[in-house]
PDB file with SEQRES, HELIX, SHEET and CRYST1 records, atoms N, CA, C and O in Angstrom:
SEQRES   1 A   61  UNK UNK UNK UNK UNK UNK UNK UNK UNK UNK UNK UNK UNK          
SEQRES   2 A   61  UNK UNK UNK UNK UNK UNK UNK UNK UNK UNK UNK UNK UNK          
SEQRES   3 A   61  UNK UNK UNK UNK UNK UNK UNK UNK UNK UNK UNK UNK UNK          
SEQRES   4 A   61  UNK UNK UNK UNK UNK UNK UNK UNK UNK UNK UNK UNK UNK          
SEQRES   5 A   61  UNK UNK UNK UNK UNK UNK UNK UNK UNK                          
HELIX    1 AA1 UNK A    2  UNK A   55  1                                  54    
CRYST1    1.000    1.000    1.000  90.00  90.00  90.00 P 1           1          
ATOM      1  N   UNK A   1       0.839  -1.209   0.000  1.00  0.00           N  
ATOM      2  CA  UNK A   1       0.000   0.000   0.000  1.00  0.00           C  
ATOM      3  C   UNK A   1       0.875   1.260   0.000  1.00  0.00           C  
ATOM      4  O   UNK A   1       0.813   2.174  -0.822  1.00  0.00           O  
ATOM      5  N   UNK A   2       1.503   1.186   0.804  1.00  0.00           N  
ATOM      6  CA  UNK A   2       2.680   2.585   0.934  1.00  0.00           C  
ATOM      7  C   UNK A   2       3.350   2.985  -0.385  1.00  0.00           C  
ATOM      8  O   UNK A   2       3.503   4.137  -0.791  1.00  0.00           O  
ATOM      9  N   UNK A   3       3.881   1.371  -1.244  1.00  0.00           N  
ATOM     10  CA  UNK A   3       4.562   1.252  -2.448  1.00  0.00           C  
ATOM     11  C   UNK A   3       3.918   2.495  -3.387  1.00  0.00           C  
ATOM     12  O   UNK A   3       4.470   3.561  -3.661  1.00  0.00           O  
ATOM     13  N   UNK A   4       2.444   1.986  -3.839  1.00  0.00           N  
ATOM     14  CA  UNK A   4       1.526   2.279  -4.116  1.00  0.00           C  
ATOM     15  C   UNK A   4       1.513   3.693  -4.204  1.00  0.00           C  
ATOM     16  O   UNK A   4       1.417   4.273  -5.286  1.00  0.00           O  
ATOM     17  N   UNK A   5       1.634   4.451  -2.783  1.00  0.00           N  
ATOM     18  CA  UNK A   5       1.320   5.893  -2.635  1.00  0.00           C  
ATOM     19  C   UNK A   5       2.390   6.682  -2.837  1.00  0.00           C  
ATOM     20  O   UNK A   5       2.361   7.853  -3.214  1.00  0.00           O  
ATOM     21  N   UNK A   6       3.517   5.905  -2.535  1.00  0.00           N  
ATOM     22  CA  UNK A   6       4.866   6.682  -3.060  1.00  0.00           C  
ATOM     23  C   UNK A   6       5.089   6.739  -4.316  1.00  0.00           C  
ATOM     24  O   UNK A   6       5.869   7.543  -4.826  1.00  0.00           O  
ATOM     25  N   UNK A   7       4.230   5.641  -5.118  1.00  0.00           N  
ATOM     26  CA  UNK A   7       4.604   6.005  -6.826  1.00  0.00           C  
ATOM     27  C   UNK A   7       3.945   6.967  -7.205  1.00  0.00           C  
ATOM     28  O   UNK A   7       4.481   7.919  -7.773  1.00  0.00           O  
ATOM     29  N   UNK A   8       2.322   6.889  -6.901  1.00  0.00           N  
ATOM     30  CA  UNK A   8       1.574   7.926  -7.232  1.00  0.00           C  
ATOM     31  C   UNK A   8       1.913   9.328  -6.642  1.00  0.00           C  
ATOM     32  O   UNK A   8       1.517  10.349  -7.205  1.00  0.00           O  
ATOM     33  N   UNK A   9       2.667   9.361  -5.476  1.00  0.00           N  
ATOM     34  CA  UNK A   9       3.301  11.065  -5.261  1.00  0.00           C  
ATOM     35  C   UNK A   9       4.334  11.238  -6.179  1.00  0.00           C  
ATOM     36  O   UNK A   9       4.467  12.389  -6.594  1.00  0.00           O  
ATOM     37  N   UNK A  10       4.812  10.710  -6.444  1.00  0.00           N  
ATOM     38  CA  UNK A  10       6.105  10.744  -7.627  1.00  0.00           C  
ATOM     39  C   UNK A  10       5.469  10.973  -8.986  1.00  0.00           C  
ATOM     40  O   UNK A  10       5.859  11.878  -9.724  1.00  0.00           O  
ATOM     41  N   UNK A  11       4.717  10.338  -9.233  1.00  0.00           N  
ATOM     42  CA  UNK A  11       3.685  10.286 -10.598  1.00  0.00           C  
ATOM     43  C   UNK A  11       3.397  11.949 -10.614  1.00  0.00           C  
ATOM     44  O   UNK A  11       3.638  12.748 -11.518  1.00  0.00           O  
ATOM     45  N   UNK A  12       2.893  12.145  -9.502  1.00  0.00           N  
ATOM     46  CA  UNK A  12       2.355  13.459  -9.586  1.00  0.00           C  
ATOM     47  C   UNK A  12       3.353  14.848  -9.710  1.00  0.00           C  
ATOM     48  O   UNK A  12       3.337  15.665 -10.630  1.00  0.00           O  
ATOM     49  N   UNK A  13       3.917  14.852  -8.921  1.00  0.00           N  
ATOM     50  CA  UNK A  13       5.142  15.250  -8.196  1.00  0.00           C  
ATOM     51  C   UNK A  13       5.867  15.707  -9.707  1.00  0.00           C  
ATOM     52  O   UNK A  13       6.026  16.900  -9.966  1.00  0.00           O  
ATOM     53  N   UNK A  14       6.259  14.687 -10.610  1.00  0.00           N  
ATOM     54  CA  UNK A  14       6.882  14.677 -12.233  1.00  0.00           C  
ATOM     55  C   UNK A  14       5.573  15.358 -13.243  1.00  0.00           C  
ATOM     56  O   UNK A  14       5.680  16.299 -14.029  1.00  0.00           O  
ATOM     57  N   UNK A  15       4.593  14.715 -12.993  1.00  0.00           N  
ATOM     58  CA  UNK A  15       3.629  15.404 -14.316  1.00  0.00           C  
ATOM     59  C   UNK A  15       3.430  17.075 -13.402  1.00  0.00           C  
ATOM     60  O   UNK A  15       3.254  17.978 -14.220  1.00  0.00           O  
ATOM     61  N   UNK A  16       3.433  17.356 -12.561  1.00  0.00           N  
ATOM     62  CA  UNK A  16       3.401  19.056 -11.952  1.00  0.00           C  
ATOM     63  C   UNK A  16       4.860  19.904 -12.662  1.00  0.00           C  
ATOM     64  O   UNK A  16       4.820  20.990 -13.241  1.00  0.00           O  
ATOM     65  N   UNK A  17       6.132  19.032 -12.411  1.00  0.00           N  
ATOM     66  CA  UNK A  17       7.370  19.474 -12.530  1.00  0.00           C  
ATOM     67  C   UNK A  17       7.395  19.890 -14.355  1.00  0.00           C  
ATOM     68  O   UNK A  17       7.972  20.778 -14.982  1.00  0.00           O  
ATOM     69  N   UNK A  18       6.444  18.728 -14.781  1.00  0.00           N  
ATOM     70  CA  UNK A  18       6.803  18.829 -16.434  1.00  0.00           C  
ATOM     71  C   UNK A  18       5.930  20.415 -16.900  1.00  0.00           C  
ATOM     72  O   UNK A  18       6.167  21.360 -17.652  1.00  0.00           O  
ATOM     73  N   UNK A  19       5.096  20.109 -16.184  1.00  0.00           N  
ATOM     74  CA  UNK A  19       3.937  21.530 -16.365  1.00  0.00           C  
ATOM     75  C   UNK A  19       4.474  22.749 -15.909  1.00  0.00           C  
ATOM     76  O   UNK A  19       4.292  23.582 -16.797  1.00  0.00           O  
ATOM     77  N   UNK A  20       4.964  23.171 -15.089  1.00  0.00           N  
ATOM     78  CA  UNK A  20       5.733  24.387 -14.484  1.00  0.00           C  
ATOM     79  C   UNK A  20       6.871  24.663 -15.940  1.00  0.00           C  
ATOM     80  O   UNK A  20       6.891  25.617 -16.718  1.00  0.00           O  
ATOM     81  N   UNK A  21       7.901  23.195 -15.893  1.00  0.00           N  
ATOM     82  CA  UNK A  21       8.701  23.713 -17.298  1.00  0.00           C  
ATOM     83  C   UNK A  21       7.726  23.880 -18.950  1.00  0.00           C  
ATOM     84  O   UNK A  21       8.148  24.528 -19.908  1.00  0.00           O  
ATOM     85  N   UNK A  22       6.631  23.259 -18.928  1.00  0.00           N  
ATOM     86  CA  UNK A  22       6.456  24.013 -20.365  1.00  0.00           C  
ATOM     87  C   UNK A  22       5.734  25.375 -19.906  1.00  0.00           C  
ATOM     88  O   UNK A  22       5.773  26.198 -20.821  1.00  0.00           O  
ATOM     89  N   UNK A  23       5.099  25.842 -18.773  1.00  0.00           N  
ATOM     90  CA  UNK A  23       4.489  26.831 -18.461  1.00  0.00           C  
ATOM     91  C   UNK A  23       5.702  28.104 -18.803  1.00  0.00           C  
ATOM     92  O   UNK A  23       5.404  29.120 -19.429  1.00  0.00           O  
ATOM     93  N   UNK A  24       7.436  27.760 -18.135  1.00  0.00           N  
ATOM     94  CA  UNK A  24       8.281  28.827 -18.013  1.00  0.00           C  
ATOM     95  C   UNK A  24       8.522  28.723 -19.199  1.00  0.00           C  
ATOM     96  O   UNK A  24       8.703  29.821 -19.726  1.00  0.00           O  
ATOM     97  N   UNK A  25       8.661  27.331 -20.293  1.00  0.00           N  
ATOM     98  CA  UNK A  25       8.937  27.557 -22.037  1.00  0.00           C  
ATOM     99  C   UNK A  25       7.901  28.419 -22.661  1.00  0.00           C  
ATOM    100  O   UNK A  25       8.170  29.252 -23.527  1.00  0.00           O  
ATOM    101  N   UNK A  26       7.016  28.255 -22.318  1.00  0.00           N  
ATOM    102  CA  UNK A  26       5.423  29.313 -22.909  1.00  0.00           C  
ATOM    103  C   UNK A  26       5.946  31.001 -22.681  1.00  0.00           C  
ATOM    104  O   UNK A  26       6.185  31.917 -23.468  1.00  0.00           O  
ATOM    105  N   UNK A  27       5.977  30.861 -21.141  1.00  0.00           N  
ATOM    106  CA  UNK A  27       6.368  32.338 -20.863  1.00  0.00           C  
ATOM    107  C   UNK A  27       7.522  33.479 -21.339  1.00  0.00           C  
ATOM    108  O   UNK A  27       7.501  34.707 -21.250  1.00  0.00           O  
ATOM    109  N   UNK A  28       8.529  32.562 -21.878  1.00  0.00           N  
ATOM    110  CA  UNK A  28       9.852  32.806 -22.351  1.00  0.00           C  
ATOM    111  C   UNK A  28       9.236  33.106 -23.627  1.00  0.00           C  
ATOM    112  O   UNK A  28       9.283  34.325 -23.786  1.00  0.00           O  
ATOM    113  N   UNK A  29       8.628  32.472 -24.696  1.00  0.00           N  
ATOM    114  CA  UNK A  29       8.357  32.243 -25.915  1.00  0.00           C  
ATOM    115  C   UNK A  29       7.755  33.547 -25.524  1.00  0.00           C  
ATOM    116  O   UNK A  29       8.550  34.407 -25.904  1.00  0.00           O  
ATOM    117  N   UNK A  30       6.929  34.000 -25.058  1.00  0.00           N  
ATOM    118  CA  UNK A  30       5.641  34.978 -25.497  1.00  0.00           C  
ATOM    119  C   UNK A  30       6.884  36.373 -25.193  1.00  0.00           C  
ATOM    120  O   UNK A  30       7.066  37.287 -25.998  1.00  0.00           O  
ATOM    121  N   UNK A  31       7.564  36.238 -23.949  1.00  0.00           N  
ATOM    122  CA  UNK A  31       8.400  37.469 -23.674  1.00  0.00           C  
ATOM    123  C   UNK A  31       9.368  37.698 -24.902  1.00  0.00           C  
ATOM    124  O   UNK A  31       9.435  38.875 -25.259  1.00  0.00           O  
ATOM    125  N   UNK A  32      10.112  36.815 -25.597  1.00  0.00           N  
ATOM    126  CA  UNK A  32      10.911  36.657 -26.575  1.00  0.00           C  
ATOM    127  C   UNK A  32       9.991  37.289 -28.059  1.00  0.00           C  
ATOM    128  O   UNK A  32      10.314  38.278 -28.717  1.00  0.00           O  
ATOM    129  N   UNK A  33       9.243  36.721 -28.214  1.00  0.00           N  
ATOM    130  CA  UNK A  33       8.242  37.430 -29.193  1.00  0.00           C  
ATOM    131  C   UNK A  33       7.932  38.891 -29.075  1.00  0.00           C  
ATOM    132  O   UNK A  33       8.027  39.686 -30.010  1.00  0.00           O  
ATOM    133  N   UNK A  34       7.538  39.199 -27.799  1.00  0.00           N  
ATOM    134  CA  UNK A  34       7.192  40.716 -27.320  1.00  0.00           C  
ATOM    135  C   UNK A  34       8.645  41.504 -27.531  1.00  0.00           C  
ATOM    136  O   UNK A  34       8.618  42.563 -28.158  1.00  0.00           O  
ATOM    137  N   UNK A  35       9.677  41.097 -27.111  1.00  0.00           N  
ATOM    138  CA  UNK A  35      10.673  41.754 -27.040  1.00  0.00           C  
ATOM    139  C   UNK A  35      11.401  41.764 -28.670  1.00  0.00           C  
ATOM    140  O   UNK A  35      12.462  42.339 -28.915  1.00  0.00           O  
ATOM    141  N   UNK A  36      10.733  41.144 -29.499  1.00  0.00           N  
ATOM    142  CA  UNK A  36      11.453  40.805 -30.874  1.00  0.00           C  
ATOM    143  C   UNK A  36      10.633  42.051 -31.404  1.00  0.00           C  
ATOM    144  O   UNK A  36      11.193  43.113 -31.676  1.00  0.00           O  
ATOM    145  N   UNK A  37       9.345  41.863 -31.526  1.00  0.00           N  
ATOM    146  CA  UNK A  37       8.527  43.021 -32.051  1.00  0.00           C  
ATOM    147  C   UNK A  37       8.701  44.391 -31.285  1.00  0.00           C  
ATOM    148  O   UNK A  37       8.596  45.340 -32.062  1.00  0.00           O  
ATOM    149  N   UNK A  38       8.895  44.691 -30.206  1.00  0.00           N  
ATOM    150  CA  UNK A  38       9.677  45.743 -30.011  1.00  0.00           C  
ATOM    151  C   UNK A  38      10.867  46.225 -30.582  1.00  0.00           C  
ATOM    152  O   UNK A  38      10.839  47.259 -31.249  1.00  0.00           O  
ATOM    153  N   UNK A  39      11.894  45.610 -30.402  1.00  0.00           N  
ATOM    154  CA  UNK A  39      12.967  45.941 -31.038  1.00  0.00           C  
ATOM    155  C   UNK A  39      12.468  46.566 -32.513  1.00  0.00           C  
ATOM    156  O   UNK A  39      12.684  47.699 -32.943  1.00  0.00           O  
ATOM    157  N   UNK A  40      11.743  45.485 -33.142  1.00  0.00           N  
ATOM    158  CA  UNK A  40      11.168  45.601 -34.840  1.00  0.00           C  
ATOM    159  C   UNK A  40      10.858  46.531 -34.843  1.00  0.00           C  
ATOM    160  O   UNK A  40      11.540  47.289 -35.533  1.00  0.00           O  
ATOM    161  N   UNK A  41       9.506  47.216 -34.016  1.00  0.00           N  
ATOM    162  CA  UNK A  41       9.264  48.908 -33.858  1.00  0.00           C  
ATOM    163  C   UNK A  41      10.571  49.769 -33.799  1.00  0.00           C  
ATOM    164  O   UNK A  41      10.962  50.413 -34.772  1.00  0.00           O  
ATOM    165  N   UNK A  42      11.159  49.741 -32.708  1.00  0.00           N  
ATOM    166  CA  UNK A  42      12.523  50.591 -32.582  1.00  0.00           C  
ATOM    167  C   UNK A  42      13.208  50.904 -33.943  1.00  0.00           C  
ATOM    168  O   UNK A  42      13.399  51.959 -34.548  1.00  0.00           O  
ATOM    169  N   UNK A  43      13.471  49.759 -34.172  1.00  0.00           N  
ATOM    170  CA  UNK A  43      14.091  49.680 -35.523  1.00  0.00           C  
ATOM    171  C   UNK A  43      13.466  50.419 -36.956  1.00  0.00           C  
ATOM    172  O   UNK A  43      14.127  51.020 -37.801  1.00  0.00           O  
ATOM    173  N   UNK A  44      11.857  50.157 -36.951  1.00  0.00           N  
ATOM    174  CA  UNK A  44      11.213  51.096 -38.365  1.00  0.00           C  
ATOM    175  C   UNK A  44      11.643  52.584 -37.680  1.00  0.00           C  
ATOM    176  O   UNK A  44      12.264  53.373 -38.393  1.00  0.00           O  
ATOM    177  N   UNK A  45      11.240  53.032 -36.014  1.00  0.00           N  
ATOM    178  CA  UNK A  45      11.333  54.196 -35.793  1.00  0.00           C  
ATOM    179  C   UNK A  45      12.587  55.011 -36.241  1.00  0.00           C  
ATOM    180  O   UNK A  45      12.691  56.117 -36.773  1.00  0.00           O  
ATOM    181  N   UNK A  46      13.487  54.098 -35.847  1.00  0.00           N  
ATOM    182  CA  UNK A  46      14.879  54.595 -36.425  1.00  0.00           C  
ATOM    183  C   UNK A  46      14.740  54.725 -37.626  1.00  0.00           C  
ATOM    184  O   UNK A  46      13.945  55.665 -37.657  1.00  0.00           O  
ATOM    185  N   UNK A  47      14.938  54.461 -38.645  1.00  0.00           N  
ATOM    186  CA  UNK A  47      14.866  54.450 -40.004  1.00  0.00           C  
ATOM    187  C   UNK A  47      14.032  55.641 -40.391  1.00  0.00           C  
ATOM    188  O   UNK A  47      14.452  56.593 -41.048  1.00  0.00           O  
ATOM    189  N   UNK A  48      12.981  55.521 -39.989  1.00  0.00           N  
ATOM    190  CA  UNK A  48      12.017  56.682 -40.058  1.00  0.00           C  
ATOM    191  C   UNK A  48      12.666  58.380 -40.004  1.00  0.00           C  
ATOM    192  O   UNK A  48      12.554  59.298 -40.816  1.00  0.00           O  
ATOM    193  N   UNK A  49      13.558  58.274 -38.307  1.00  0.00           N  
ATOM    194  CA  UNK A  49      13.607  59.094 -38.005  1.00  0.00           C  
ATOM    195  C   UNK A  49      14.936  59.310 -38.630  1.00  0.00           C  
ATOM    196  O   UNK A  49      15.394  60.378 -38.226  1.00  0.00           O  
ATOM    197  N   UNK A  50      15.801  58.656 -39.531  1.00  0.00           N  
ATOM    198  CA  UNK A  50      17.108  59.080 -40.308  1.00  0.00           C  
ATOM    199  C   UNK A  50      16.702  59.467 -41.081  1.00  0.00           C  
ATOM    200  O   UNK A  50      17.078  60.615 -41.320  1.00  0.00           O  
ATOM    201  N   UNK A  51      15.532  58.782 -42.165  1.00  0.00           N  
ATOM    202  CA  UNK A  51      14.929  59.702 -43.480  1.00  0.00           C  
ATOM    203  C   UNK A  51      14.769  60.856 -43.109  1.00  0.00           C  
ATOM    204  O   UNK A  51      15.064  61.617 -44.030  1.00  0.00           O  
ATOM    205  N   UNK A  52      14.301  61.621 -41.810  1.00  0.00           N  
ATOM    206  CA  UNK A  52      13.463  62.742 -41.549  1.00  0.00           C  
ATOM    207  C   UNK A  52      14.998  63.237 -41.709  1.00  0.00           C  
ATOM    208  O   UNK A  52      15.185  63.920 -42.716  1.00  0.00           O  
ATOM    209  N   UNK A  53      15.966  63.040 -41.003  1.00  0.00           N  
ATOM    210  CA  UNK A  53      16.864  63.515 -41.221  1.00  0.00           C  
ATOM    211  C   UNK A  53      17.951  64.381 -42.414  1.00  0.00           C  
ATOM    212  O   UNK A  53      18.577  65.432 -42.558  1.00  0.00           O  
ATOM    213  N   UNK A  54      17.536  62.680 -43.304  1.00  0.00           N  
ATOM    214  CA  UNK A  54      18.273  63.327 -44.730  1.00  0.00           C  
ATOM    215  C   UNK A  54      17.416  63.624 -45.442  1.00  0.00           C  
ATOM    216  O   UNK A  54      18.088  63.572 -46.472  1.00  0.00           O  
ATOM    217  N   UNK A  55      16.235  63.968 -45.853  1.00  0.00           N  
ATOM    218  CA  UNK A  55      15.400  64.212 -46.534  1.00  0.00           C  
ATOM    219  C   UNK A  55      14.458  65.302 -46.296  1.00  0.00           C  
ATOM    220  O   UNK A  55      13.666  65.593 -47.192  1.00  0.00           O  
ATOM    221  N   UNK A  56      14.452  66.188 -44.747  1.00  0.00           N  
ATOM    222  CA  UNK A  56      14.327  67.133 -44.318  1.00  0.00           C  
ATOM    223  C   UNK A  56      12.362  66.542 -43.862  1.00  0.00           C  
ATOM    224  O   UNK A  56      11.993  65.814 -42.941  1.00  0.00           O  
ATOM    225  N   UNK A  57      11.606  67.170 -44.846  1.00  0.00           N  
ATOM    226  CA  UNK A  57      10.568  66.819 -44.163  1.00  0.00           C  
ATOM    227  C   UNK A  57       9.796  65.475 -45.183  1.00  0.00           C  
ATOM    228  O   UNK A  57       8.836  65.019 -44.562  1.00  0.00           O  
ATOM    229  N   UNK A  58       9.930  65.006 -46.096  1.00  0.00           N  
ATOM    230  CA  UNK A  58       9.757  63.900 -46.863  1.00  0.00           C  
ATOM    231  C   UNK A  58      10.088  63.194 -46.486  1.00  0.00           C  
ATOM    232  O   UNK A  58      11.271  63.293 -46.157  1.00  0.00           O  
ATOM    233  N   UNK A  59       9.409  61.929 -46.204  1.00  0.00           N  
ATOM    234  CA  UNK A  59       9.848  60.466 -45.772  1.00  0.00           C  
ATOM    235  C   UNK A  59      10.102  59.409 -46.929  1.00  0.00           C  
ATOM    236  O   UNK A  59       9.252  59.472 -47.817  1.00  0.00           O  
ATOM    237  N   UNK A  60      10.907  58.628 -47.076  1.00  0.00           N  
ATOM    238  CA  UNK A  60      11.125  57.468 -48.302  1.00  0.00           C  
ATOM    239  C   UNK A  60       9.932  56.482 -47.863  1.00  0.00           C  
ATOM    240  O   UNK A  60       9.774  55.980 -46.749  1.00  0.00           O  
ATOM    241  N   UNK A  61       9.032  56.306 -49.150  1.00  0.00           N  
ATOM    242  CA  UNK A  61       8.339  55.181 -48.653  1.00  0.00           C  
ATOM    243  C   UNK A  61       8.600  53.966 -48.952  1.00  0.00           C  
ATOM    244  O   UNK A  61       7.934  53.053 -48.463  1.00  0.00           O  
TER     245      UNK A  61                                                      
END                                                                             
């Protein structure tokens, strides 16, 4: 009986542990995405704001 209850805390114990790591792989993924498309903004802004530069008030489209 004990056998029994120690596998099933272990059973559990591993399928919780596996869930927490794809939960922190999920969370990483979505922050990594957010932080990619930021940068991507930064990056058109820049560009943007060098045309304004050399081109005075005309932007290159």
């Amino acid at each position: 009986m004990l056998k029994i209850i120690k596998f099933f805390l272990k059973l559990i114990l591993t399928i919780f542990l596996i869930f927490v790591l794809l939960f922190v792989i999920y969370v990483k993924e979505k922050y990594y995405v957010i932080q990619l498309s930021v940068i991507r903004i930064t990056k058109i802004r820049n560009e943007y704001s060098l045309d304004f530069k050399s081109y005075g008030d005309t932007k290159k489209l």
